[in-house]
N, C-alpha and C positions, 0 to 999 in steps of 0.2 A: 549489370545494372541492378540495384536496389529497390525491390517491390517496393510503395511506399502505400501510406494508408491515412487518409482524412481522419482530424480529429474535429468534430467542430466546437467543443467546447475550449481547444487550447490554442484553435486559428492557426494552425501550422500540421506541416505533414510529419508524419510519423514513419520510419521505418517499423515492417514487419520483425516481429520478432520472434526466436526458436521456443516453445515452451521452455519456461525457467529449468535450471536445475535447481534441487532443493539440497542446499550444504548440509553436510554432515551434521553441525551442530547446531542446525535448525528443530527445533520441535514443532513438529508436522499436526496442525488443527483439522480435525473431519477427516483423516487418509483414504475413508472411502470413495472420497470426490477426485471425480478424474477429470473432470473440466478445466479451467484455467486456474492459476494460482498467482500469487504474493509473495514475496519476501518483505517480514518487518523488522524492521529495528528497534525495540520498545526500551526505551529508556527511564529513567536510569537505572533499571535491572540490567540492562545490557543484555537482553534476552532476543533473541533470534525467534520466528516463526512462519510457518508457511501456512497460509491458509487459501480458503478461496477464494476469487478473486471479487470484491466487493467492488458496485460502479461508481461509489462514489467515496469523498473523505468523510463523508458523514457516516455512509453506511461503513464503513468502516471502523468507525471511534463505536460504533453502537456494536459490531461485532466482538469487540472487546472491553464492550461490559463500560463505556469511558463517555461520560457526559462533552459535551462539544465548549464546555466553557475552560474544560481540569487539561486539553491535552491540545498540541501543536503535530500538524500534519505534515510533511516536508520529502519533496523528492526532487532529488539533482538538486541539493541545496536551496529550493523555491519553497516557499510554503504555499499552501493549498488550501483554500478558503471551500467549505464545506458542501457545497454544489460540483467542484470539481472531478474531471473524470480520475479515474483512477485504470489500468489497462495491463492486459495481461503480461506478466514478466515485470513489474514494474518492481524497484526496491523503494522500499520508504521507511520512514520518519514518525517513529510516536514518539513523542515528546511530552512524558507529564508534566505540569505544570502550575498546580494548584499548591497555594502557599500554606504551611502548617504552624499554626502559632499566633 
């Protein structure tokens, strides 16, 4: 059976999950941190990252320097409005999006 784990910002249970691995061709933010971490997908660099694990989509856009109006958040194909939790092991979704011209 499948330890499971209350979320309550996303009103449904969570399986536990292993600490991430961190891919090869991730560039690794802060190495010194050994607590929980992230995998990002930053687009459209197509850039890989692992950093620490930020609680929320906000504090996460502001981790990487990204105003909350220029970038889209997205995990399992869902997007994530800026109060949302964000949890360890999770892959996600930057998405810049601010228009040039």
């Amino acid at each position: 059976m499948t330890e499971m784990q209350a979320t309550p910002q996303d009103d449904q249970q969570r399986p536990l999950r292993a600490p991430v691995e961190i891919p090869a061709h991730c560039k690794v933010i802060k190495p010194e941190h050994t607590g929980a971490r992230i995998v990002v997908l930053l687009q459209p660099e197509e850039k890989y990252l692992s950093l620490p694990r930020p609680k929320t989509s906000r504090q996460l856009l502001a981790a990487l320097g990204l105003a909350e109006e220029t970038a889209l958040v997205a995990r399992n194909g869902q997007l994530l409005t800026p109060d949302r939790h964000i949890w360890p092991g999770d892959e996600v979704l930057v998405r810049k999006v601010a228009s040039s011209g």
